[in-house]
C-alpha positions as CSV (number, residue, x, y, z in Angstrom):
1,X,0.0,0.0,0.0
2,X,2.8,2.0,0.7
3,X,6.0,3.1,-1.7
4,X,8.6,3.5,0.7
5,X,9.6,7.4,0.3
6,X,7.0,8.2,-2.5
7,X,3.5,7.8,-0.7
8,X,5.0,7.5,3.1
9,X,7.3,5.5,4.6
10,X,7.8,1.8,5.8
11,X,8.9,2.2,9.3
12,X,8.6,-0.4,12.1
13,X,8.9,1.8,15.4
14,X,7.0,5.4,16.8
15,X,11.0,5.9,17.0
16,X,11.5,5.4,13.4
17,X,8.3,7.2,12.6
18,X,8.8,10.5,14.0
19,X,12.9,10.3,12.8
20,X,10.7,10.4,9.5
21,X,8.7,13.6,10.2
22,X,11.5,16.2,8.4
23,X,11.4,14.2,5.3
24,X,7.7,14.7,5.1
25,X,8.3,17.9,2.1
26,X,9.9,14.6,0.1
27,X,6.2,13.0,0.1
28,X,3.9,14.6,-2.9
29,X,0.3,14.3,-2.8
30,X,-0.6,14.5,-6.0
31,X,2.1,10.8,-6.9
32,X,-0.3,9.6,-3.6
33,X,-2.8,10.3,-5.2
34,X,-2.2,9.4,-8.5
35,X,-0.8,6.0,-7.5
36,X,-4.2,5.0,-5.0
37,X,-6.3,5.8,-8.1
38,X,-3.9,3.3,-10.1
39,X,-4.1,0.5,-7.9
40,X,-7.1,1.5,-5.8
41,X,-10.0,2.2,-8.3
42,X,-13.4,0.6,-7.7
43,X,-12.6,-0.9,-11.2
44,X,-8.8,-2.1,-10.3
45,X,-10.2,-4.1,-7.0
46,X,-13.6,-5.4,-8.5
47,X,-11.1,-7.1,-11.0
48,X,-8.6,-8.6,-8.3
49,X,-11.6,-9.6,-6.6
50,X,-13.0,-11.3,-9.8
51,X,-9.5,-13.2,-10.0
52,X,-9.8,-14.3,-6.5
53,X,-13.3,-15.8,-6.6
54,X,-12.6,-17.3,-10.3
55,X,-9.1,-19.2,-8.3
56,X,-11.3,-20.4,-5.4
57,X,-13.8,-21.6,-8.2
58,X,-11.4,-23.1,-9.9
59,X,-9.7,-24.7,-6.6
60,X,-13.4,-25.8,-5.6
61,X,-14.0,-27.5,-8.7
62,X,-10.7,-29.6,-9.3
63,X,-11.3,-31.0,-5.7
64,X,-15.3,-31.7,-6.2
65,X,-13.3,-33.2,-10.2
66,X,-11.1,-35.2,-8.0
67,X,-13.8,-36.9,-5.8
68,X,-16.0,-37.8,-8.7
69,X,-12.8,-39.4,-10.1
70,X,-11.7,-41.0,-6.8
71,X,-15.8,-42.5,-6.6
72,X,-15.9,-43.8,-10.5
73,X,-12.5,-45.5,-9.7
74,X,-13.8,-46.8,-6.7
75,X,-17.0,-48.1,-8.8
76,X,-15.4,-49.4,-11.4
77,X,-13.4,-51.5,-8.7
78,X,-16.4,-52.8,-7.0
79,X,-17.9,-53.4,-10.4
80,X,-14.7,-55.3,-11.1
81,X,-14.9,-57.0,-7.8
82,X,-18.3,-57.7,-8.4
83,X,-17.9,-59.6,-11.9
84,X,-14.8,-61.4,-10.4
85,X,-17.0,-63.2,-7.5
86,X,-19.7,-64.3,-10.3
87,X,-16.7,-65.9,-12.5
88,X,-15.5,-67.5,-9.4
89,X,-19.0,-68.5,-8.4
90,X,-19.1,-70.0,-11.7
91,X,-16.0,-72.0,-10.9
């Protein structure tokens, strides 16, 4: 969110933060401003939001794919199962 020295600064202490303060001049509102209406239009996040419910979907999907697969499999074996205890019944 924030461009260390452009929009603000990154600072991990009240210490660091007020050793900060002079430098405030270097900070320009208008590249704040331009760079949140970059990366924080309704349009920008409605589309990272979009690519976040379309990954989950996806996700979602292969694992509700892979128990489908893991259920025929396990049909087709008891269908297999199943054929073999008639031919040895017919033994």
């Amino acid at each position: 969110i924030i461009l260390n020295n452009k929009t603000g600064f990154v600072v991990k202490n009240t210490e660091e933060a007020i050793s900060k303060l002079p430098l405030i001049n270097n900070i320009y509102r208008v590249e704040c401003r331009n760079y949140a209406l970059k990366n924080f239009s309704a349009d920008r996040m409605a589309a990272d939001y979009e690519k976040v419910y379309e990954k989950v979907l996806r996700e979602n999907s292969l694992t509700r794919l892979q128990r489908v697969k893991k259920e025929i499999h396990k049909y087709a074996d008891m269908k297999f199962a199943w054929k073999l205890v008639k031919k040895l019944q017919n033994l």
